[in-house]
C-alpha positions in Angstrom: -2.8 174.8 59.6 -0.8 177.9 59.9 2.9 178.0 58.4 5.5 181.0 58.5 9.3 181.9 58.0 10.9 183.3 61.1 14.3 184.4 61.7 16.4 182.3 64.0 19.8 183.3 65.0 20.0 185.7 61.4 18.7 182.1 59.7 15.4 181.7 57.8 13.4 179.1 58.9 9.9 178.0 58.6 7.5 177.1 61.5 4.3 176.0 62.1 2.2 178.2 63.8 0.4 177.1 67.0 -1.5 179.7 69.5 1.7 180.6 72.2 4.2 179.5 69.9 6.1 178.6 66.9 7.6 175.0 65.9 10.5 175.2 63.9 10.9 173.3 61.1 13.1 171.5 59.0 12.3 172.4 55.9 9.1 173.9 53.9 6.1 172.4 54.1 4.9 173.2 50.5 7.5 170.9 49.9 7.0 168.1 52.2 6.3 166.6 55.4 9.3 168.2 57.8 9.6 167.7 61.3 10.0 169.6 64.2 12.8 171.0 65.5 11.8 173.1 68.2 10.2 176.2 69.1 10.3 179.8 69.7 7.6 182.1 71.9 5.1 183.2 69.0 5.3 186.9 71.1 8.8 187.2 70.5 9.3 185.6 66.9 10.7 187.5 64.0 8.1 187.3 61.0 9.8 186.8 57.9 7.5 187.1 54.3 6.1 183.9 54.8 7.1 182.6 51.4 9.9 183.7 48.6 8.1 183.2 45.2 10.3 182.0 42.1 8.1 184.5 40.3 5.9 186.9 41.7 2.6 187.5 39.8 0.4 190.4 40.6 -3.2 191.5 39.8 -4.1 194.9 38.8 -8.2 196.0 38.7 -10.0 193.5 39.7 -12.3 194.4 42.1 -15.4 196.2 40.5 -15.8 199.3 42.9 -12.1 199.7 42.6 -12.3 199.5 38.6 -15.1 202.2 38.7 -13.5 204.9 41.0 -10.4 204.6 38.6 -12.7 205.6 35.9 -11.3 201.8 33.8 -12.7 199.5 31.7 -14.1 196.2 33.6 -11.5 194.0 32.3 -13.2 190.7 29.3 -10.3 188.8 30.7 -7.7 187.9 33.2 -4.8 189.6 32.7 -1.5 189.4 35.3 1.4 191.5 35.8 4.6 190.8 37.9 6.5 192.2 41.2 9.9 191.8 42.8 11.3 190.2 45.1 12.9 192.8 46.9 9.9 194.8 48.0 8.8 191.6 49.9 8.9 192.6 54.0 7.1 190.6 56.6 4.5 191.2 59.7 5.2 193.9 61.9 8.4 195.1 59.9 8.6 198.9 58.4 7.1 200.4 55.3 9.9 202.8 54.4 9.1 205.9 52.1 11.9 206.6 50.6 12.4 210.6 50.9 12.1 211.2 47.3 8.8 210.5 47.1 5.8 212.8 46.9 1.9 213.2 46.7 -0.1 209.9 47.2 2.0 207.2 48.9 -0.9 204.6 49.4 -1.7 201.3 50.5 -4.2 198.4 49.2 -5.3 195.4 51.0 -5.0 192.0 49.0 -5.7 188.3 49.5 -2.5 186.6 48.3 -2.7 182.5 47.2 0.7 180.5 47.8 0.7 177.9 45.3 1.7 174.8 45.7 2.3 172.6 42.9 3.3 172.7 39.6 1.0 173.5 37.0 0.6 173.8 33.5 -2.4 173.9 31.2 -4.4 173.5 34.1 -7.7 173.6 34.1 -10.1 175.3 37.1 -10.9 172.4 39.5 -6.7 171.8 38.9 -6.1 175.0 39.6 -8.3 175.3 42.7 -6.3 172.1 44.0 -3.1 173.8 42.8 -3.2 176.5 46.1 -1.3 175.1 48.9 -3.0 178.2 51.5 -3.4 182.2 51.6 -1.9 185.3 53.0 -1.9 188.5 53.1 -0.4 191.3 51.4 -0.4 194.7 51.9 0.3 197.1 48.0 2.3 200.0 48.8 2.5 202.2 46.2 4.0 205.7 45.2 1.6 207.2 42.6 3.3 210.1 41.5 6.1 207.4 40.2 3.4 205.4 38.9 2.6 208.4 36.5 6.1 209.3 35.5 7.5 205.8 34.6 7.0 203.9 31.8 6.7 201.0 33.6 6.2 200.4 37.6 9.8 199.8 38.5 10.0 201.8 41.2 6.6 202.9 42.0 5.3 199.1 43.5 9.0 197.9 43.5 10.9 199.7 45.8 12.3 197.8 49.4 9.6 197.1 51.3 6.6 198.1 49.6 5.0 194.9 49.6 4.3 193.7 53.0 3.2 189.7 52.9 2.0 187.7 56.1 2.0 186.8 58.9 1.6 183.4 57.6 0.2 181.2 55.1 -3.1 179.8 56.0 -4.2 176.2 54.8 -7.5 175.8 55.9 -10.1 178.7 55.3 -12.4 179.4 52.6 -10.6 182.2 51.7 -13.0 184.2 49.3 -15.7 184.0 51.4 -14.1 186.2 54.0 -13.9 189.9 54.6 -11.1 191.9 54.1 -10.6 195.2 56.0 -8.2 197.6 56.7 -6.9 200.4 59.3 -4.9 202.8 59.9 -3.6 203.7 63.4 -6.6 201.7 64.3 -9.1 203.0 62.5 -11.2 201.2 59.8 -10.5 202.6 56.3 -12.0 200.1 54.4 -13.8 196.7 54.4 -15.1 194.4 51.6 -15.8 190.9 51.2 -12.8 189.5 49.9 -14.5 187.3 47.2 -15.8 190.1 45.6 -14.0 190.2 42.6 -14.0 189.9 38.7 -12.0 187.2 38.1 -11.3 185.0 40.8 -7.3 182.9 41.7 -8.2 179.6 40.0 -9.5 181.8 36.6 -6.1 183.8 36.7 -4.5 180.5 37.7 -6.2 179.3 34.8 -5.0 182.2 32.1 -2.0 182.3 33.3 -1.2 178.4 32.8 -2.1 178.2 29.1 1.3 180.4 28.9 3.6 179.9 31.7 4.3 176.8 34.0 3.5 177.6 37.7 5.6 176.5 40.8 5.2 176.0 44.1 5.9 179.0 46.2 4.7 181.0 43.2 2.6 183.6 44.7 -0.4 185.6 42.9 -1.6 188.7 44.8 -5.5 189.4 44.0 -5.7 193.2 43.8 -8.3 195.1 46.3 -11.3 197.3 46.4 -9.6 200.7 48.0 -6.7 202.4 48.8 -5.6 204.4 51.8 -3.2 207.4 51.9 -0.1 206.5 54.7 2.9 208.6 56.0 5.5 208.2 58.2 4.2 207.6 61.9 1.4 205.0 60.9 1.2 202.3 61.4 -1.1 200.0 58.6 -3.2 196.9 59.4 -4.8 194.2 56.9 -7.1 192.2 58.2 -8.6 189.0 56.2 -10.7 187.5 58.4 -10.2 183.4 58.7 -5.9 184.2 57.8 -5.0 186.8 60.2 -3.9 190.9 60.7 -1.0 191.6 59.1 0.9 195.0 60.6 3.1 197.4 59.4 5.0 200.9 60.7 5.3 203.3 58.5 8.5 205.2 58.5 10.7 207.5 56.1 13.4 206.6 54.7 17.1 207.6 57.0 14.7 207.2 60.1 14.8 203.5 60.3 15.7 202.5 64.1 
């Protein structure tokens, strides 16, 4: 099953998706059972993030090709950091660079697990039964930020530099998939998606000795490459099995 968020009259609500359209629903299904209210054309809807996480965990090198072009250490154990809110934007809405910013203003396709339950001191087959579906994500970064700041406030945080959609889907093996991604059409990169170091259910896992997950948490799995964008592309993440989740790419005062 696919579910989204789609804007409705200026109002969030969340729909389950079907192939021409979108049933509105009335309320979220990581919560319950809710029932339909009625429908929008799936051409026409307005793709909201697909979920708003209570907290936001993110992975950093996880992917061994990735680890090795940074020149890093492969990584003994799994180790999470955290994003905000605010830089959540959904399917088909703009990237905006913010005219500041210079030299390498990339993106990174991830696999992105919705949780949903609540979990604490879980152990791997609980933690596995923890993820309510998967997404996508799309990690927009501004490196020459990354490199100035102590910390990544604005260099992964800024409006709209983390892309998430078009939807959350429930049924798919999702590491045994392939994730790829173009720009303007063109593929820059492709990996199986399930190539990584530590998988969810081990973050899941780490993470749970420590901190009590919820649902709608959401825990973004870090990628194997990196593409350089600019204004006038447009950026597409592809895991196959969940969907294509699109982006412009505009600068910042340029917004239509």
């Amino acid at each position: 099953m696919r579910y989204a968020r789609v804007s409705v009259g200026g109002r969030a609500v969340w729909g389950r998706v079907r192939e021409t359209d979108v049933e509105l629903l009335s309320g979220s299904p990581i919560d319950g059972d809710p029932c339909v209210l009625g429908t929008v054309r799936r051409d026409t809807a307005v793709w909201l993030p697909p979920v708003v996480p209570s907290v936001f965990y993110a992975v950093g090198l996880n992917y061994p090709r990735h680890i090795e072009h940074a020149g890093a250490t492969v990584p003994d154990r799994p180790e999470v950091g955290y994003r905000a809110n605010n830089a959540l934007t959904g399917h088909r809405s703009p990237i905006v660079k913010p005219a500041e910013v210079e030299g390498r203003f990339e993106a990174e396709p991830e696999l992105v697990a919705v949780i949903g339950r609540t979990i604490r001191h879980a152990t791997y087959e609980e933690a596995r039964k923890s993820v309510f579906g998967w997404t996508i994500g799309n990690d927009v970064s501004a490196r020459t930020w990354q490199h100035q700041d102590r910390t990544f406030w604005r260099s992964k945080n800024s409006d709209t530099f983390k892309p998430m959609g078009p939807w959350i889907e429930t049924d798919v093996d999702a590491l045994a998939q392939t994730t790829t991604l173009r720009l303007n059409g063109e593929i820059r990169a492709a990996f199986p998606t399930g190539d990584m170091v530590f998988d969810p259910f081990d973050y899941l896992v780490e993470i749970t000795r420590h901190i009590t997950v919820h649902p709608g948490d959401v825990l973004w799995m870090g990628a194997e490459s990196t593409c350089r964008i600019e204004p006038g592309d447009t950026v597409e993440v592809e895991i196959s099995g969940i969907g294509v989740l699109s982006n412009p790419v505009q600068l910042e005062g340029n917004q239509s």
